[in-house]
C-alpha positions, -999 to 999 in steps of 0.1 A, spaced: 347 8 378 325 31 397 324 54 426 305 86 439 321 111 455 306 104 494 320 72 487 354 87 480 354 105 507 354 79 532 390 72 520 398 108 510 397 142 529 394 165 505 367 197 494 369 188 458 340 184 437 332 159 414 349 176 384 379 185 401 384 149 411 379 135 373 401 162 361 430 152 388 420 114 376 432 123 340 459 134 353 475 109 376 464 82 348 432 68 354 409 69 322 374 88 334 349 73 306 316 89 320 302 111 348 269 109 359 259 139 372 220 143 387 221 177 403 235 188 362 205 162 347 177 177 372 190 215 375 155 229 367 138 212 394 132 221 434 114 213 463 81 231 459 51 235 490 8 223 484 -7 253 500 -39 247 485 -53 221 460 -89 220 446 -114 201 423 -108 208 387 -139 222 373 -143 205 341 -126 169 356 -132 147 382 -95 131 388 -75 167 382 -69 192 407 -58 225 405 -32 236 430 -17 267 448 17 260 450 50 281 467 77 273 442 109 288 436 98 314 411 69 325 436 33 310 434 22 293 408 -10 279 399 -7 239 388 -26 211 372 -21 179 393 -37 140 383 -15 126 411 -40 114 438 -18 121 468 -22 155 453 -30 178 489 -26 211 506 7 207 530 25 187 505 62 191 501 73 178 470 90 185 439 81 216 412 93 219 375 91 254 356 79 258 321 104 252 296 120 218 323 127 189 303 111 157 318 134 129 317 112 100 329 81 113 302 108 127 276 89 160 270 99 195 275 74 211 294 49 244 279 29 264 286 -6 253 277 -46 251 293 -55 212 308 -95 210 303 -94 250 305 -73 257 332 -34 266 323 -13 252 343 22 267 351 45 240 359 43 205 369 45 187 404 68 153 395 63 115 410 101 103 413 96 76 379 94 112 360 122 121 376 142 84 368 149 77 405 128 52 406 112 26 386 80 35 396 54 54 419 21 58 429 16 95 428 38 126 432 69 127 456 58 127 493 90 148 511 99 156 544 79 194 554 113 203 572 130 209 531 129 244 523 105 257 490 135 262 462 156 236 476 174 220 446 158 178 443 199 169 442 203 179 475 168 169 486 171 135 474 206 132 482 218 122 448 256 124 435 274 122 406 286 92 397 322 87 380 331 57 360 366 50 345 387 24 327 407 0 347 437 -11 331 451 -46 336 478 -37 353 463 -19 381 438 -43 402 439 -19 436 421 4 417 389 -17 413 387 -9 452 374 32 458 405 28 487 429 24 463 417 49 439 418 72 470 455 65 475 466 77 443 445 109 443 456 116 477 495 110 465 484 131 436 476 161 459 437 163 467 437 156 497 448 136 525 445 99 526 424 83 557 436 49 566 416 32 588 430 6 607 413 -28 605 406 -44 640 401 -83 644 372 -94 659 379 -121 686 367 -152 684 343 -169 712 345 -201 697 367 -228 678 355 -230 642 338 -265 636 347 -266 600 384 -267 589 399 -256 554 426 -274 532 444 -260 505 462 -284 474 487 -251 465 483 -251 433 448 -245 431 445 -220 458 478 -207 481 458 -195 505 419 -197 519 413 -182 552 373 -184 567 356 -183 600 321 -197 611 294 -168 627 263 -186 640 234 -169 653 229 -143 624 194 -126 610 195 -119 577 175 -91 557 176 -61 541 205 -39 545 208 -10 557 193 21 534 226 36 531 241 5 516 215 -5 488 218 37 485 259 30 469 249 -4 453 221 10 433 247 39 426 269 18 407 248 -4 392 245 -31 416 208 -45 430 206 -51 466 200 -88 474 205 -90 510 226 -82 541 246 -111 536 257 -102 502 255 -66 501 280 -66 526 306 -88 504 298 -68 474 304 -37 496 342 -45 508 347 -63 469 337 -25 457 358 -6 484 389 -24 489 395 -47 458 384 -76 482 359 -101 469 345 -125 497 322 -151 499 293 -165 521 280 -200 522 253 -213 544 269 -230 568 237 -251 573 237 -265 538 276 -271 538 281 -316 536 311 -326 564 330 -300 582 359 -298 553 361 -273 530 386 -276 505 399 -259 474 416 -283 449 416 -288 409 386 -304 392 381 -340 388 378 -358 359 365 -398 357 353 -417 330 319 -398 335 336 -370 326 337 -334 343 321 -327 373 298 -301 377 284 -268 393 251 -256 393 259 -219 398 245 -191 415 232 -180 383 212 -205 374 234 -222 349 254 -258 351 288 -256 345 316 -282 335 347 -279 359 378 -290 342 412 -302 356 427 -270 355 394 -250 372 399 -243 407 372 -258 426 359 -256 466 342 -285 473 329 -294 507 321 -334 518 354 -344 524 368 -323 490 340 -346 472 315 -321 465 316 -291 446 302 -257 460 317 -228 442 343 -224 417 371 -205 431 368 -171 424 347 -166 403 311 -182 416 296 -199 440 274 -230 439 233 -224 445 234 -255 466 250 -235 497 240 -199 486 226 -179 515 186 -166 519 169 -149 541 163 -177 564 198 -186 566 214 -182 606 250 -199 599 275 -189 576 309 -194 568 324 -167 557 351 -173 532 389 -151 519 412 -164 501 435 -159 468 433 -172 435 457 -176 411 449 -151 382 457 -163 351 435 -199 364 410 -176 371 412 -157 337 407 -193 314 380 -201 338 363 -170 333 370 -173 295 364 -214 295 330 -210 311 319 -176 297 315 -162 338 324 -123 336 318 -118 378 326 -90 399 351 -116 417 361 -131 385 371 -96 373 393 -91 405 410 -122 405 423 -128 373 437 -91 374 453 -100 402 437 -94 442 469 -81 472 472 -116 483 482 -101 517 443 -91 521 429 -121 528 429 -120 567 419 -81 567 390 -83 544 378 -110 563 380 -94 596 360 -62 575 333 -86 562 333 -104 600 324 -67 614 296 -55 589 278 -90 589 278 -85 631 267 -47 628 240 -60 601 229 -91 615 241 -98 648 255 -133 652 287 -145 671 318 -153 652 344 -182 659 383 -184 655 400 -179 623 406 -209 603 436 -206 575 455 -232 552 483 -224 529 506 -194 525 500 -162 502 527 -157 475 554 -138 483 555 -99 486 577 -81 458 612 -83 460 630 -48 464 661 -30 441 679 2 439 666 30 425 682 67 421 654 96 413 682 113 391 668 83 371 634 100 366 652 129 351 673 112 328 642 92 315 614 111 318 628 146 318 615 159 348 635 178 369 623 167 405 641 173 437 652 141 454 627 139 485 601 149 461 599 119 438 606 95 476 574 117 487 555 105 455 565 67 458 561 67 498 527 84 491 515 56 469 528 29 491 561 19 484 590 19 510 622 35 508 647 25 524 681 40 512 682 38 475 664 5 480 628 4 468 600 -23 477 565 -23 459 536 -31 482 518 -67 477 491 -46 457 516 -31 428 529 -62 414 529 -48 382 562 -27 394 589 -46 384 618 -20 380 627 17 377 616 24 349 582 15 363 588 34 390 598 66 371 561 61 351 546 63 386 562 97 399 553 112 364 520 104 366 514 118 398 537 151 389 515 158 362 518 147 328 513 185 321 546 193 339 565 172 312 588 194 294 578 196 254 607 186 233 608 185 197 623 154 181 655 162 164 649 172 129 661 137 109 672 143 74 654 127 48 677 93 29 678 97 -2 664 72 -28 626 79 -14 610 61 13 599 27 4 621 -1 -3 621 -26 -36 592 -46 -15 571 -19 -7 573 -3 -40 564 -38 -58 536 -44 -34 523 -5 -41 529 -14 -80 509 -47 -76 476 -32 -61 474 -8 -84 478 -32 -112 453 -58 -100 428 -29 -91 431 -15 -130 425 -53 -140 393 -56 -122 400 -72 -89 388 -62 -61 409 -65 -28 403 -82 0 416 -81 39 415 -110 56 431 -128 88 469 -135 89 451 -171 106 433 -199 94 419 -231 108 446 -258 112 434 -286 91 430 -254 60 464 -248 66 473 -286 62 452 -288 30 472 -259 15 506 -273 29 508 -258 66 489 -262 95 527 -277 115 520 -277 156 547 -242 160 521 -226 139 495 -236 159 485 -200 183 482 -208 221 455 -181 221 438 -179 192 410 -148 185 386 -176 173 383 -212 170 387 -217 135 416 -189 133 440 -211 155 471 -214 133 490 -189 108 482 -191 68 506 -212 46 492 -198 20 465 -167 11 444 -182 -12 420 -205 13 408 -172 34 401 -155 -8 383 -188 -16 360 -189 11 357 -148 11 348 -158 -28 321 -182 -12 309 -162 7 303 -137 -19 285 -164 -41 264 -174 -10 250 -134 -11 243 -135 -51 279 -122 -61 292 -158 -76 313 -139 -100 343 -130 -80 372 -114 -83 398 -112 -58 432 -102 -45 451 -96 -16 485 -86 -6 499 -98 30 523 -122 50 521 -161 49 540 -182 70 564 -211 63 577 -219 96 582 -200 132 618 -192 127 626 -154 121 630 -158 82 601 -181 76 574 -149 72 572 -144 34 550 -113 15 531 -134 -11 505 -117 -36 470 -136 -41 445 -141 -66 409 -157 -76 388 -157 -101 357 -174 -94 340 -169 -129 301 -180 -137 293 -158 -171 264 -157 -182 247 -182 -203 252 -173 -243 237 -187 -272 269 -177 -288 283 -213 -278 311 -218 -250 330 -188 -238 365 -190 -231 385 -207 -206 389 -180 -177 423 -201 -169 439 -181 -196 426 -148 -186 439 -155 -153 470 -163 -169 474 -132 -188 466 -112 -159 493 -128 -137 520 -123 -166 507 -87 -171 513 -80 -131 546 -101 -132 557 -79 -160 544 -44 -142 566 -53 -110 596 -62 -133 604 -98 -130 621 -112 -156 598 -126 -179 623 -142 -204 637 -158 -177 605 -180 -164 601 -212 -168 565 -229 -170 567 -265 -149 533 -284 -147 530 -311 -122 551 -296 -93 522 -271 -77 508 -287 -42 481 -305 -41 457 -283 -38 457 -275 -74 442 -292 -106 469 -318 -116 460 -312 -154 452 -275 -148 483 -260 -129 516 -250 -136 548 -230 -117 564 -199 -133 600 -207 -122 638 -196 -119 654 -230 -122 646 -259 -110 641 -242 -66 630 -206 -68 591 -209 -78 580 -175 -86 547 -180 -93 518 -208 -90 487 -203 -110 454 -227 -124 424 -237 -114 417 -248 -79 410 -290 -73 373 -292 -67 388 -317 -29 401 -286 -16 377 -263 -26 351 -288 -12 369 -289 22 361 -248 23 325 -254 13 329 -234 -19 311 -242 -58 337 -244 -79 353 -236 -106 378 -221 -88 412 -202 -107 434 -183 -89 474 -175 -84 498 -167 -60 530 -146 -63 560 -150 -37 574 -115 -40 606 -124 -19 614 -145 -48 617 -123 -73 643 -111 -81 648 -71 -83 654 -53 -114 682 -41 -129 686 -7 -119 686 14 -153 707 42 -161 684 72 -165 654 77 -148 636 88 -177 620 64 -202 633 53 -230 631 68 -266 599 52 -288 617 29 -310 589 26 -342 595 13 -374 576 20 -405 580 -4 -420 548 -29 -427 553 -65 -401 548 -99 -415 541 -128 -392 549 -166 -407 530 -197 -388 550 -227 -373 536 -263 -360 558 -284 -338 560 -318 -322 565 -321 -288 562 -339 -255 526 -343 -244 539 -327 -212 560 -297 -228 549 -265 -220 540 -246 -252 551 -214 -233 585 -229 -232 584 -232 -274 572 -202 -277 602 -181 -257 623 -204 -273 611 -189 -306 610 -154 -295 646 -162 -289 656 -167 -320 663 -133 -329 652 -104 -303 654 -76 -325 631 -89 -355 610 -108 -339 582 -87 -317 557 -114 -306 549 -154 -304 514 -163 -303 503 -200 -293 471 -207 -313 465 -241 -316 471 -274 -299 467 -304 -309 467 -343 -299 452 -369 -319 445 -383 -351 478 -382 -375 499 -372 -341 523 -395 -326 510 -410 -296 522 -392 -264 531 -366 -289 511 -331 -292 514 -303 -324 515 -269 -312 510 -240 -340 520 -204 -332 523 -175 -350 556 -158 -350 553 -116 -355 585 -101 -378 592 -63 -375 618 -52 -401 633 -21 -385 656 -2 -412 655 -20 -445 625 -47 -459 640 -81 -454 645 -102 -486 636 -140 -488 666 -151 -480 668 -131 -447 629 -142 -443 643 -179 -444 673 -178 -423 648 -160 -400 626 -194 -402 656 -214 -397 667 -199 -370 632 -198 -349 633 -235 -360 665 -244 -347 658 -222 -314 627 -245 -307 640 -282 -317 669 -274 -285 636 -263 -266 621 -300 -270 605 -293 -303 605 -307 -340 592 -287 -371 558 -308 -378 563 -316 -418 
């Protein structure tokens, strides 16, 4: 939003200058982003006075001229060819910088003759876009005269609007709170209606949901034009190109009082009906607008729509644009002049449906004083006479505005309580009186433009705010002492663990969306309609991730798409099982998208296992209980390999752990080149550590004595785990044995069919004495026995 300060004014007595009213701004709340300041921009330059200007001797187009400036006399080179003796206009000293040419100005000969300064045309100056020659100013400005004050230029102050404060995208309401806030005295004018001479041929219907209220009135006999000088003056101030009378003097009460208006051409208008309704939809589908942009727009069931012919045809979408079909030109001498109120959160998904950012798009959906619609159209009714002349008919209305804010008690011993401030009690009823709200009692009713007040605690925020932020008393935060057992809890610490790990293993982490695209989720066993966001940030990041590894694969794709097709990648976050309060779950995921190099040393290995070892090496660094795992193949979704997957388990529920290689459906569904590996950790499901004794670590428990290892092959299942036979054999005896080792297996010729041999290696470490053979074979035995309960038998 933006504002000068003569525009202020007109709400606001006050003497302040444009940085005391920013300062007092900050204060009472309102976010100043930028001042423009001209008279600060263009301090080096001044009216100056032609006294004489001759040929330059060494060029035909140059003159050299006398010139009364400021700092005296001064002799300057001119080109500009309205260049004359008895020319007011505008000087700039040596050392000015020039903002239209972006040079500083020196001191230096032109063909011979040095010239002192430089006489300005207003493109060098940037207030305008262009010009023919130097600036031509009236002889009654006085030499020295700075060119703010000649050209009548102000600063111009721009600030955030926040969404819950509409009244001030109008300078009046902006003026209010300054005024309440001590700057000076708030001037209310007092809107008069303008009688009607005539009843208005064209009546107005309303459907209530679409529009609660639409108010108009019918002036004939108008000349449109130009606007006045002053208005296109504040237009062009803030930003905003002068079109016509017509529609300056909309935009004008839209700018001042928060009350955007609209003007059709009452000539072009089909029927004498005008209604506002919901859009239409037939088998043809959507109607549609052509806009005053330029643009055709689709006008769904849910847009609000003002249609004329009966409610047939559409004209203008309600509040936010009109249609070109009845805009208004310079040859127009009817118009209906149109107010009403729109609901804002229609006009919000119309704005965001059809991409239409408006001025009156940006008003509505934040929420217009439905009360205004009668006064702003009495305002517009008076400037369009005063511009153009004309002769207005009755008022024409349909439908009721929403009601005004209820009232409730509210004691200003509150604001001390909450805010610490130690008002007296007329003081904070000054403050809320001052900003509109009444008082009567302990009983406190918002106005119809603060429906964003909706208890006392709101109300204490407002009194604050205009008390000063500054006058809140500083109070140091008890001093809270610290719990013992540090700060982060068994989650936190495992999480902190688990980066560290997977960043010392080579993977890189990745940050990605908390969302995903519905029919992702569903392929990775989510994507349920309570997942679903009713406003999501992007189309295909509608619903919340069942799982991380989708938004890793395609981040690996992505990666592979740039040259970077070996990936590897890991990320630590939320997914979501449900929309219940215990259905969030902190999973940790991997993948390895792995493309070495071609070798002439034969096949390299299979990356599943490295993955594997990594995922055992971080399940083992955040302390889950290895021993204690179970591998299960044929129970991971189905977005994994069948033949190439497996669970890490705690009994037959609590799944710790899923890891393999990625099926090539569901990595074709994300667009990615496979192979794919990855894994995914559900850290709520593992279960914490046993809290040790001492803190410190444990004594190093060598022997030295030399190891021995002895190699076993066993029978089993085609679909045993071999991890299972091998902790079954590292169970045999804890203390001897120090490592199993899988290093073959095998299914085929001289195996039973359905039957697989898997050979490991089992590592002995005597501790205190060298074991003897029979030891070594009770040892055997024992690792034998261990395995055939684990679903194996000793191959012979």
């Amino acid at each position: 939003m933006k504002f000068t300060l003569s525009w202020l004014k007109d709400h606001l007595d006050t003497p302040a200058s444009a940085g005391e009213v920013v300062n007092a701004m900050t204060m009472a709340g309102l976010e100043v982003e930028h001042v423009t300041d001209p008279a600060a921009k263009l301090a080096a330059f001044s009216v100056a006075k032609i006294i004489e200007a001759v040929p330059h001797p060494n060029a035909d187009r140059l003159r050299v001229c006398q010139v009364d400036t400021i700092d005296g006399r001064k002799e300057i080179v001119c080109g500009a060819p309205n260049a004359r003796a008895g020319l007011t206009t505008i000087y700039a000293p040596i050392g000015a910088y020039v903002p239209g040419l972006g040079v500083t100005l020196v001191e230096k000969p032109v063909r011979g003759v040095v010239s002192m300064g430089m006489l300005c045309s207003a493109s060098e100056l940037e207030t305008a876009s262009e010009s023919d020659g130097i600036m031509d100013l009236p002889d009654t400005l006085k030499v020295g005269t700075s060119v703010a004050q000649a050209l009548g230029l102000e600063a111009v102050i721009d600030f955030e609007v926040t969404p819950n404060r509409p009244d001030w995208l109008g300078v009046h309401g902006i003026a209010r709170d300054l005024a309440a806030a001590g700057v000076g005295n708030f001037i209310e004018k007092p809107i008069a209606p303008v009688a009607g001479t005539f009843p208005c041929p064209i009546t107005v219907k309303v459907d209530g949901d679409a529009c609660p209220v639409f108010a108009g009135r019918l002036i004939r006999g108008v000349s449109n034009g130009p606007s006045p000088e002053w208005l296109q003056a504040r237009l062009r101030a803030v930003g905003l190109r002068p079109i016509n009378a017509l529609v300056d003097a909309t935009n004008l009460i839209s700018l001042d009082r928060c009350r955007p208006l609209h003007v059709y051409d009452a000539a072009l208008l089909v029927g004498t009906t005008i209604e506002a309704r919901l859009g239409h939809h037939s088998d043809h589908g959507d109607e549609q607008l052509i806009a005053l942009d330029g643009k055709t727009y689709d006008l769904g069931a849910q847009m609000c729509v003002i249609a004329d012919a009966e409610g047939e045809r559409p004209v203008g979408l309600g509040g936010v644009m009109g249609g070109a079909s009845t805009g208004c030109s310079e040859t127009t001498t009817t118009v209906f002049v149109e107010s009403a109120w729109f609901d804002p959160i229609r006009t919000a998904q119309t704005g965001r449906t059809t991409g239409i950012s408006s001025d009156a798009q940006y008003r509505f959906a934040r929420g217009v004083d439905p009360q205004s619609c009668l006064d702003g159209l009495e305002l517009a009714t008076k400037l369009i006479l005063d511009f153009c002349g004309g002769e207005p008919s009755d008022v024409v209305i349909a439908g009721q505005p929403p009601a005004p804010p209820a009232g409730f008690e509210f004691d200003p011993a509150y604001v001390k309580q909450l805010a610490g401030l130690d008002l007296p009690y007329g003081r904070a009823l000054e403050i809320l009186s001052a900003l509109g709200f009444d008082s009567k009692g302990n009983k406190i009713t918002p106005p119809t433009w603060r429906r964003d007040v909706g208890g006392k605690a709101d109300l204490v925020e407002e009194v604050a705010r205009i008390a000063g932020f500054d006058a809140l008393p500083s109070t140091p935060l008890p001093d809270v002492e610290r719990p013992p057992g540090g700060i982060l809890n068994p989650l936190q610490a495992r999480v902190r663990i688990a980066r560290r790990a997977l960043a010392a293993a080579g993977y890189h982490e990745a940050l990605t969306w908390s969302f995903t695209k519905q029919s992702t989720a569903a392929l990775f066993g989510g994507g349920e309609a309570e997942l679903v966001l009713a406003n999501p940030i992007a189309a295909e990041l509608d619903c919340m991730r069942p799982s991380i590894l989708p938004n890793l694969i395609e981040a690996a794709g992505r990666n592979a798409n740039r040259g970077f097709a070996d990936a590897a990648l890991y990320e630590i976050g939320p997914v979501y099982l449900g929309d219940g309060p215990n259905d969030q779950r902190t999973a940790i995921g991997a993948v390895l998208s792995s493309h070495p190099a071609r070798d002439w040393g034969g096949k390299p290995a299979d990356p599943l296992f490295a993955l594997k070892g990594d995922l055992l090496d971080l399940l083992e660094e955040i302390g889950a209980p290895l021993g204690s795992l179970q591998t299960v193949q044929g129970s991971a979704g189905a977005w994994w390999h069948p033949g190439r997957s497996a669970s890490l388990q705690l009994g037959p529920k609590t799944v710790v752990a899923t890891f393999g290689e990625l099926h090539p459906s569901a990595l074709k569904a994300l667009d990615v080149d496979g192979p794919v590996y990855g894994f995914e950790i559900t850290l709520d499901n593992v279960p914490p550590p046993k809290r040790r004794a001492v803190k410190t670590k444990p004594a190093f428990d060598g022997s030295s004595l030399m190891p021995l290892s002895r190699d076993f092959a066993f029978l089993a299942d085609q679909n045993k785990s071999a991890g299972d036979l091998a902790r079954a054999a590292a169970g045999a005896d804890k203390q001897l044995i120090s490592g199993v080792r899988v290093f073959d297996v095998y299914a085929g010729k001289g195996v039973p069919e359905g039957m697989k041999s898997v050979a490991m290696e089992v590592s002995i470490q005597p501790r205190d004495h060298t074991l003897t053979d029979a030891e070594i074979e009770a040892l055997t035995a024992a690792v034998v026995a261990a395995v055939s309960k684990a679903g194996g038998a000793l191959r012979t």
